[in-house]
N, C-alpha and C positions, 0 to 999 in steps of 0.2 A: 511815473504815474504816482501823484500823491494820494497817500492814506486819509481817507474822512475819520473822524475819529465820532463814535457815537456819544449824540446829548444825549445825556444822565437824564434820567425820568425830575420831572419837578417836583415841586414837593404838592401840588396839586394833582398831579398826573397820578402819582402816587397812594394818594387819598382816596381818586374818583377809584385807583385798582383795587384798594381795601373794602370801598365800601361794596364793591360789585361782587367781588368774592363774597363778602359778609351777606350780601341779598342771597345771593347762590345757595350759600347752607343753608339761611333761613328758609327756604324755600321749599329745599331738599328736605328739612326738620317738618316741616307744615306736610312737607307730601306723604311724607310716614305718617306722620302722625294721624293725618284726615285718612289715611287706606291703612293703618294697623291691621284692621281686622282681615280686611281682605291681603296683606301682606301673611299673618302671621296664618291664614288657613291655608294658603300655598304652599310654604313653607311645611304645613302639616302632610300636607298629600304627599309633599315629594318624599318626607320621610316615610309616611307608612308604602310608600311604592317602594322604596330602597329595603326598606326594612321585610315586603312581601318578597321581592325578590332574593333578596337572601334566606329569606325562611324556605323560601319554594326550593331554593337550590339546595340547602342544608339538610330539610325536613322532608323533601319527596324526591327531587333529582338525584341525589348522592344514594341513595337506599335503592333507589331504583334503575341504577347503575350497575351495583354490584350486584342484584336480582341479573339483574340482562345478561352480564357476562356470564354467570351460572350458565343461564340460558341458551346461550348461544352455543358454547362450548362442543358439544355433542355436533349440532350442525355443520362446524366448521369440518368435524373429521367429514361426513356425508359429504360433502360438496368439494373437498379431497380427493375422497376417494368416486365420483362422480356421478352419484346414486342422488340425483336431480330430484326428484319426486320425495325421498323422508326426508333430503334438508328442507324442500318449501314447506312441506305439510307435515313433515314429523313423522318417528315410528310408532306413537302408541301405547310410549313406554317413559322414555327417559327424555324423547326431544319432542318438543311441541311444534319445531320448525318455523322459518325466518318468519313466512305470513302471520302467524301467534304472536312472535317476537314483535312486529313491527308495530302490530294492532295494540298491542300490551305494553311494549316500552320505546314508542316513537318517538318521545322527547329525550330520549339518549342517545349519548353517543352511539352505544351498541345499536341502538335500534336503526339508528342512519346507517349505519353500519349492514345491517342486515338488509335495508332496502337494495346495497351493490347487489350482496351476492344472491338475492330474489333475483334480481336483475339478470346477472350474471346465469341462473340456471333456466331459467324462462328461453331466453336465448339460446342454449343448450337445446334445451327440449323442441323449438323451434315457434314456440310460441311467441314471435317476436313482438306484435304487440304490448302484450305484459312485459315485455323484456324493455322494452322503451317508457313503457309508463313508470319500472322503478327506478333505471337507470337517470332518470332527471330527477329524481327526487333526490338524490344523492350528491353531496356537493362537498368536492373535493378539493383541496388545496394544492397536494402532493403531487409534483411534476414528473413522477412515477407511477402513479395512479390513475390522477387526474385524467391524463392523456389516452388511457387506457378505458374506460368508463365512456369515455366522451367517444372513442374512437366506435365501441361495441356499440354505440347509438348509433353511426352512422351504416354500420355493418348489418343491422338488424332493418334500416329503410331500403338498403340496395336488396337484403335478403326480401322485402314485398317489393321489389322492383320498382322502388322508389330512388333511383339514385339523385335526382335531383336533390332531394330531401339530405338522402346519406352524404353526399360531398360536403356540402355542408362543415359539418360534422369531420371527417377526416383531415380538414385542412383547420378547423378549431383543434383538433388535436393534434395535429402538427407541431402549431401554432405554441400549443398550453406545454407543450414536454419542450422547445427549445433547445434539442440535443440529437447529435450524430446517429444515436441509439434509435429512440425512436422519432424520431422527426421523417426520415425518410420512409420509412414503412407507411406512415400516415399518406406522405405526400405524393407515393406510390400508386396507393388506393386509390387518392381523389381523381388522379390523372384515367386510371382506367375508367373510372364515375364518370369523368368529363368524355371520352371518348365514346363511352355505351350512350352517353347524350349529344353524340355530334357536335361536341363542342374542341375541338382541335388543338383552337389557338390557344384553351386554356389548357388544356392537357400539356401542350410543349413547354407552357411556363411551367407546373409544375415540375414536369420533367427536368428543364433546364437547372430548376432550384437545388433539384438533387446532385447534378454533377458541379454543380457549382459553389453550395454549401456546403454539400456531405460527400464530397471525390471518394473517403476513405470507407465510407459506408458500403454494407453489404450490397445494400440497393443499387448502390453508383456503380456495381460492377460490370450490368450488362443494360445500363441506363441510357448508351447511344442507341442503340436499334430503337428502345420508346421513344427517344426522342427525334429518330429518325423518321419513324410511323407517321408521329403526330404532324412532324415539319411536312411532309407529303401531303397529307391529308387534308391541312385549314389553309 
């Protein structure tokens, strides 16, 4: 197979390439030049934007940070020790409670922070409504948390006998935590959800995923009879 060897640009070829570059910048130079102004006030916004946002985070987010955690501080023993009612609403004294916190320092971490555990004692109380309206306002990353949060949303729609709604919900958190620990607890739940809804076939998948994922899990211990149930049943 012979090598073609490439022709060298000519010295015309060359020239028409200088002068096309050369129009190019000219072109580019003429396009500033005719929108400076509207170039150089873009420009301006994006700085005074950059520059708000840092002043917002430096001059009210940071100060109102360490206000929150003050804040919170007190609640967290409450909700500890599992006296539901002074962490949401406060004793009167020392804690103003998570509802205060959340209204007062919502653009904080703390304050996100505070909508779990609203969440978290609403549900307690049984007030599961409220318990589902904080609990999605709260957005988790932590595949130890996370899963936990999301799980309490689907527990609080079987608790209004909403299980369609809760499964849901128990197989997103499954799903979010990714681990022997809790991954089966989740996918536990969703199987029984699926079964209180006649739904069989999905119950055995679940089922199956556990002896099949998680053998070593607590849940895989007595997870043939569920999945014997389910196989009878769809």
């Amino acid at each position: 197979m012979s090598n073609k060897s490439k022709t060298p640009l000519t010295n015309k070829t060359e020239n028409d390439l200088e002068s096309n570059v050369g129009e190019i910048f000219s072109k580019s130079e003429q396009f500033i030049e005719d929108n400076k102004k509207v170039i150089l006030i873009g420009l301006a916004v994006i700085v005074l934007i950059v520059v708000g946002i840092l002043g917002i985070r430096h001059g009210y987010l940071i100060p109102q940070e360490k206000e929150a955690q003050k804040a919170i501080f007190r609640g967290e023993y409450y909700f500890q020790n599992n006296e539901w009612d002074k962490a949401l609403y406060g004793d009167s004294a020392q804690f103003i409670g998570f509802e205060a916190i959340i209204d007062d320092y919502g653009l904080t971490q703390t304050g996100k922070l505070a909508k779990a555990y609203a969440g978290i004692c609403y549900y307690h109380k049984g007030e599961y409504e409220n318990a589902i309206k904080y609990l999605k306002k709260f957005n988790a990353s932590d595949k130890m948390v996370a899963p936990g949060i999301i799980g309490m949303i689907g527990d609080s729609y079987v608790s209004m006998d909403k299980a369609k709604e809760g499964v849901k919900y128990f197989v997103k958190a499954a799903k979010k935590a990714n681990n022997p620990l809790i991954s089966p607890v989740y996918l536990k739940k969703a199987g029984r959800a699926y079964e209180s809804l006649g739904e069989y076939s999905k119950a055995f998948e679940v089922y199956t995923t556990i002896k099949e994922k998680y053998p070593t899990s607590m849940d895989a211990q007595d997870i043939d009879k569920f999945i014997e149930r389910a196989r009878i049943k769809k």
